[in-house]
N, C-alpha and C positions, 0 to 999 in steps of 0.2 A: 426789611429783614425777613426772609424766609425760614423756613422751621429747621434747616439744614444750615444755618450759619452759626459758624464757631462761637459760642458766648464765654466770656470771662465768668471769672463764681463774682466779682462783681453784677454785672449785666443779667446773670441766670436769677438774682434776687427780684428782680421783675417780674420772672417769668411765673406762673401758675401750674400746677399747684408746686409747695412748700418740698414734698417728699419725693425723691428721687433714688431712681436705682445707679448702680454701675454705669452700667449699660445705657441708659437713658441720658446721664451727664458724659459720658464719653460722644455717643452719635451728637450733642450739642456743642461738642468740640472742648471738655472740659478734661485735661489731664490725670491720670491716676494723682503725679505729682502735685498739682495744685487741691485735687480733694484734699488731702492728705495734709496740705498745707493750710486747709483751712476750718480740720478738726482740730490742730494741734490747740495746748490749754490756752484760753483766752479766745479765741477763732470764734469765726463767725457760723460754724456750720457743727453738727455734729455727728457720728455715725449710730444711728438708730437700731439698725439690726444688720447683720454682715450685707456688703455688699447695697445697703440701703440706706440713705442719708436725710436728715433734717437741713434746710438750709435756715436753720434758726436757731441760737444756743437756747433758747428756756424749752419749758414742757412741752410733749406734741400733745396738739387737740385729738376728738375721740376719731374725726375723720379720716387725721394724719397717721394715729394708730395702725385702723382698718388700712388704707392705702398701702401702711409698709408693711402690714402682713403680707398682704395680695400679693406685695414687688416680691417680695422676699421668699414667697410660695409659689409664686408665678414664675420666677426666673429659671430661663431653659438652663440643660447639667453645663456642667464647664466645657466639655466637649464642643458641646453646638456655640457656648459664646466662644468659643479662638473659631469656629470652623465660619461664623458670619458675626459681621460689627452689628451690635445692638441698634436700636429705630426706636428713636422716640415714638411715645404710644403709651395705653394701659399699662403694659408687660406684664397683665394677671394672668397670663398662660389658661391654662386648664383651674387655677385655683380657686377657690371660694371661700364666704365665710359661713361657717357652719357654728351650730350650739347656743351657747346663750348670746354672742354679741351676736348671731343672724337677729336671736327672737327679739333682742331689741332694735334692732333694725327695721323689724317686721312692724314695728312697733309694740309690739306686748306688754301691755303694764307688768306683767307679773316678773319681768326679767329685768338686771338692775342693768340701767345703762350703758352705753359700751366705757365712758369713762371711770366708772366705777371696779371695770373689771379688772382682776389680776392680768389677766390673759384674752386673745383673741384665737378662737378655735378655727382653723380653717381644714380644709375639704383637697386632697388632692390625688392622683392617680395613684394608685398601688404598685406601679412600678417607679415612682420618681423616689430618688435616695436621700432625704434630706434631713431634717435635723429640725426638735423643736428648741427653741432657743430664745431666753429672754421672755417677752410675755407674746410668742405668738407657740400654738400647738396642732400639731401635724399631725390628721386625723386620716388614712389613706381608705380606697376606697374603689372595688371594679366590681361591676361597673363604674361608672364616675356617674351620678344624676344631671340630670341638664336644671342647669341653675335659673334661678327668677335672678330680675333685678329690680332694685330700688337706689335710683337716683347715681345709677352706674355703676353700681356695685353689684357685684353676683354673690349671690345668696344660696346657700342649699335649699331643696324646697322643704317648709314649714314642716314635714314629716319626720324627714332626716334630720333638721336639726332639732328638731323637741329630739330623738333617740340620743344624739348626740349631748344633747343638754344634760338630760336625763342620768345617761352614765356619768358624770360625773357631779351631781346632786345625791344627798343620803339623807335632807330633811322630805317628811312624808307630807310636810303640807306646803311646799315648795311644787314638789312634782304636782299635786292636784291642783292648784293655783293654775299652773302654765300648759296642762294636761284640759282641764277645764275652757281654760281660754278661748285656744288653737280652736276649739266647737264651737263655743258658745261667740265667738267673735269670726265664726264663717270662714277661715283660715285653711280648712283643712277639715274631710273625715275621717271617724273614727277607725273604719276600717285600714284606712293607710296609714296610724297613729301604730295599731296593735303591730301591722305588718311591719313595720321598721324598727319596734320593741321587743318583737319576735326575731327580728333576724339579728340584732344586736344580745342576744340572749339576757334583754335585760327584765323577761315577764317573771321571773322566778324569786325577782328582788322583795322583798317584803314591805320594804316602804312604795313599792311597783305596784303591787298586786291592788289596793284599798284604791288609788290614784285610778287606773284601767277600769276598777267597775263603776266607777264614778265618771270616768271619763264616756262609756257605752250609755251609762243612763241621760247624762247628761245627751248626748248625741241623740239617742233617743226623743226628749221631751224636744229638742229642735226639731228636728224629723216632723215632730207630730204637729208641733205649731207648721210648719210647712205644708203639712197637707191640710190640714184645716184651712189654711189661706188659699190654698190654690183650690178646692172645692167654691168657697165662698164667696172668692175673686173671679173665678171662669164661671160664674152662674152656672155650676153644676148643679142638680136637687141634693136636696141634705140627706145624706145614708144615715144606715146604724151607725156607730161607732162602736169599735172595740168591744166582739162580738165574737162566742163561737159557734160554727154552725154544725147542727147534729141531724142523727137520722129522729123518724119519729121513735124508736123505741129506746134512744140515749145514747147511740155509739157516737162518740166527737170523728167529724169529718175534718175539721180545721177548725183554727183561731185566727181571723183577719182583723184588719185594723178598721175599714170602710164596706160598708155591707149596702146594696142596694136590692131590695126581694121584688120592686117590682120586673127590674131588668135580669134579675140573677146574674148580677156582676156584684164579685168582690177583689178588694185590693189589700195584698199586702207591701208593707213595709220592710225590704232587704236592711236591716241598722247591724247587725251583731259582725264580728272580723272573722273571717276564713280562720281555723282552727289547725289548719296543718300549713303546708308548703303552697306556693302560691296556686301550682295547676291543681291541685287535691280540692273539692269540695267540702267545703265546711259544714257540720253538722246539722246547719240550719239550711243549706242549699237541699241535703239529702230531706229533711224533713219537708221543706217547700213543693221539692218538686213529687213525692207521695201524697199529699194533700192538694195539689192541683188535680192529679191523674183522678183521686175520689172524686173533688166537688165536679171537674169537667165531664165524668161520666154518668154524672146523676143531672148534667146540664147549666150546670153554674160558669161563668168565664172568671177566670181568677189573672189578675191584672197584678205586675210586679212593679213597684217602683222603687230606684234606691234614693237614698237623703242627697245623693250629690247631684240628680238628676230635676230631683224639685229643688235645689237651692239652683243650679243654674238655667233650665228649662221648665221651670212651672208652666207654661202653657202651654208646650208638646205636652208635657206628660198629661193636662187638660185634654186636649184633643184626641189620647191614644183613651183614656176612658170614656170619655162624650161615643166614640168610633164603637168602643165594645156595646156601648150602652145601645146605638143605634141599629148592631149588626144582632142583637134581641128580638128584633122585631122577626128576621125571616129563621131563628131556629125554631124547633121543638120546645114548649115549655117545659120549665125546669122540673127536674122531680120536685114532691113535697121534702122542703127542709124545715129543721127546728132552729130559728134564732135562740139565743141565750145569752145575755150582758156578760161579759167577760168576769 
């Protein structure tokens, strides 16, 4: 039997998985008329959400859920289905699942799982016209994000869908819960957290605002456990720590996170989210880069690193310091600086 032979709705009970579109039972060779005839009360199948069908009368599992959000998000406008016969396949088109059934997906403790949910939030182009309906919700979106997957499902990514989650959450220790998470379980930086909370206008929410500082600090103390391991781990020498450096008569030059006076290399840490529109530098970009221009002309190297860079290349970012430390040797020695513990 090839994947292109007619199956009776007997025969298609074989077949995997459970949840079927339109589209998908017809290219199997299965009549509108026999669907139809095998919803009716008592029947062996049921129709799930328009156009999308359980081949099994009791409850759908959480899998069967997600699936016939996908079909039922996925499915091209009616135009394209008379203009070409449907092709068994995914049929998730452009769809996703985005908000709280991704973050359970994603696995997230903090998010209840997709069974539990009223609803399955999905992701889909800003031009497709569709309708939310029953327990799936049509979230549109242009650009469209390029989706992850898990176990063949496409996902918004981790940022997108915390915003998504988010809008429609109103407890304040729910958001810090899953706010907290997405950092502390490597998921996702914070800076792309704020960005996607920012453009969904949801930083002004007041159960928002307490969750986002806690979400930067938290991001932070990983950040910091980060560079501590990658100093410690790449047998780097041990710097100051969390240090600001002045002139002799008290004017603060900067505040770094890793200080090294015999090389006059210091490192900071980029953790804080861009404060305006993506191309706009953030307040902390403009502060960085005036405090480089001081330390680098009194002969200090000031070395940037961000938190996404040492959670996935700790040993470049190893090697780009070990490179500043070694290119010490042939400048000028530094002026006299003032260390001071933070």
């Amino acid at each position: 039997m090839t994947q292109n032979t007619p199956l009776s709705p007997r025969t298609l009970h074989e077949v995997r998985p459970r949840v079927w579109s339109t589209e998908q039972l017809r290219a199997r060779g299965v009549t509108a008329a026999q669907t139809a005839a095998q919803c009716l009360p008592g029947g062996s199948w049921q129709q799930l959400l328009p156009g999308v069908y359980l081949l099994d009368p009791g409850p759908p599992t959480s899998q069967e859920r997600v699936h016939g959000a996908l079909l039922y998000a996925g499915r091209p406008p009616a135009s394209a289905r008379r203009a070409a016969p449907g092709r068994p396949g995914p049929g998730y088109g452009d769809a996703m699942v985005t908000g709280l059934a991704a973050l359970a997906l994603y696995g997230f403790e903090a998010a209840p799982p997709v069974i539990a949910l009223h609803r399955i939030d999905v992701l889909v182009p800003r031009t497709r016209r569709l309708r939310s309906t029953r327990f799936v919700q049509v979230t549109r979106a242009a650009p469209l994000p390029r989706p992850e997957h898990r176990l063949g499902v496409p996902l918004a990514p981790v940022e997108r869908a915390l915003a998504d989650a988010v809008s429609t959450l109103t407890d304040a220790r729910t958001v810090h819960r899953i706010l907290t998470e997405a950092v502390r379980g490597g998921h996702c930086e914070p800076a792309a957290v704020v960005r996607e909370l920012g453009a969904a206008r949801l930083l002004g929410r007041t159960h928002v605002v307490g969750a986002v500082d806690a979400l930067l600090a938290e991001g932070r103390a990983v950040a910091e456990g980060r560079l501590y391991a990658m100093v410690r781990g790449h047998g780097l020498p041990e710097p100051l720590w969390n240090v600001d450096l002045c002139l002799p008569g008290g004017a603060l030059l900067g505040t770094v996170d890793a200080y090294w006076p015999e090389q006059a290399v210091a490192l900071e840490l980029g953790t804080r989210a861009p404060r305006k529109g993506p191309a706009a530098l953030s307040e902390e970009d403009v502060a960085f880069t005036t405090e480089r221009e001081h330390l680098e002309r009194l002969g200090v190297t000031v070395v940037r690193v961000t938190p996404r860079k040492l959670r996935e290349t700790p040993a470049q970012q190893a090697v780009v310091v070990r490179t500043a430390m070694m290119a010490a040797e042939d400048r000028e020695p530094a002026a006299h600086v003032v260390v001071l513990p933070r």
